[in-house]
C-alpha angles and dihedrals in degrees: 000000000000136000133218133168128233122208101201123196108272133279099039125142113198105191089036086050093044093056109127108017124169092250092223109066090017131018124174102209112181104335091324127095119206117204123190105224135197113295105018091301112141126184135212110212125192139168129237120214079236087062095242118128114234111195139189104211107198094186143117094240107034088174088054102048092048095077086047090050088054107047085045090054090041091212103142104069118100120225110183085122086062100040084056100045093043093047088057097048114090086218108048092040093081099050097039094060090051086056129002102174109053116135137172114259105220125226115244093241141040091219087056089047083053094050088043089050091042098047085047095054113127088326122093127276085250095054102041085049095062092043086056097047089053098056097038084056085053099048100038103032101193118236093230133028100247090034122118111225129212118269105269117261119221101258085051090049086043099052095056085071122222097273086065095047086055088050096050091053108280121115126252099252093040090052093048078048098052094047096047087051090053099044095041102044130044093217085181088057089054091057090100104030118092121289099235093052086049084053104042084046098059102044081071088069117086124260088011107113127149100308095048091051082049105060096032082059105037096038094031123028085022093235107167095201103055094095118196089256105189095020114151096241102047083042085060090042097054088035090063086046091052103048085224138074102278127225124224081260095058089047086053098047084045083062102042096088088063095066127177079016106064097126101051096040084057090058102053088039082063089064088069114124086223088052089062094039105085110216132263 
């Protein structure tokens, strides 16, 4: 057991930013958030009233598991540009000011981002969670009960087959997608390439449009400009500002002023009480 502190970039809110986990490969219990880590490691996160992160690291490595932890935590990113840009918008103010420091927590793998983006596909966050939670059990069995996992890895999510991902809840195309996506493209090898050639590249794959990108690239390469276009809350938000039922390409344009922070404009947009009301 070690410990170490993490000084993130201010504002960040930990518990506010661990809200709905998978459970399996991360759990927020009281105001800390447990992650399962590569090679059995597992890691205890809390938050000082001073905003620093203090963390118990039970791993072998605990120098190797460290650079996981943060990008997991997505804590090193600085976000004055966004902080400016939401405090002048008439929109994000308000929920800015509810909760500045909301981020969004990365899987540990890309492979884990592209099951999450698959299983969320045109279904409820209740539902593709479920889904998720299900083949993530399948791929990374614990080895306790109460014990998080590591995020799968592509050969692991590979090796279940795609008769064992419909089982588990995604549909059929989704599932053939999903596999082709795995066998045909190294996700780990474009961690370094540019956004916008990641993004181009996969567009050419089946079933992936716009939403999916988004959340492979927010939840998964941690990029902050990929927004949810055409995600059904944002669609119900810029319905009610439309006065009309909107379209994907009225969510995008919605998005367009927050520029190079779409993502995580989407995400606190998401927060709006009209994004969760379905219209009448």
């Amino acid at each position: 057991m070690s410990e170490l502190e993490i000084e993130p970039t201010a504002p960040y809110d930990l518990v506010r930013s661990a809200r709905g986990g998978d459970g399996i490969t991360q759990r927020l219990d009281g105001a800390t958030v447990v992650f399962g880590l590569r090679d059995g490691a597992q890691a205890h996160v809390r938050q000082s009233p001073d905003g620093r992160l203090r963390v118990r690291l039970q791993a072998a490595d605990a120098a190797a598991a460290e650079p996981e932890l943060r990008h997991r935590l997505g804590c090193d990113a600085p976000i004055d540009g966004f902080i400016a840009i939401a405090r002048a918008d008439p929109l994000l103010a308000p929920l800015l000011r509810r909760g500045p420091g909301l981020r969004a927590l990365r899987t540990g793998t890309i492979a884990h981002a592209a099951l999450r983006a698959f299983a969320g596909q045109l279904i409820t966050f209740r539902e593709a969670q479920q889904i998720e939670r299900r083949i993530i059990r399948l791929a990374v069995p614990p080895p306790a009960a109460d014990a998080l996992v590591a995020s799968p890895t592509a050969a692991q999510l590979l090796a279940l087959g795609t008769a064992r991902l419909v089982a588990c809840g995604l549909a059929q195309r989704r599932a053939d997608a999903l596999a082709r996506l795995l066998r045909s493209v190294d996700l780990e090898r474009l961690r370094d390439h540019e956004p916008e050639r990641v993004a181009a590249r996969l567009a050419r794959e089946s079933q992936i449009g716009p939403w999916t990108i988004g959340v492979i690239g927010l939840h998964g390469y941690g990029w902050e400009d990929y927004g949810l276009i055409g995600d059904l809350g944002l669609m119900r938000l810029a319905s009610a500002q439309l006065g009309r039922d909107a379209t994907v390409a009225d969510t995008e344009a919605m998005l367009a002023p927050y520029a190079p922070w779409r993502g995580l404009a989407s995400m606190h947009l998401l927060g709006h009480p009209l994004a969760r009301t379905p219209r009448r």
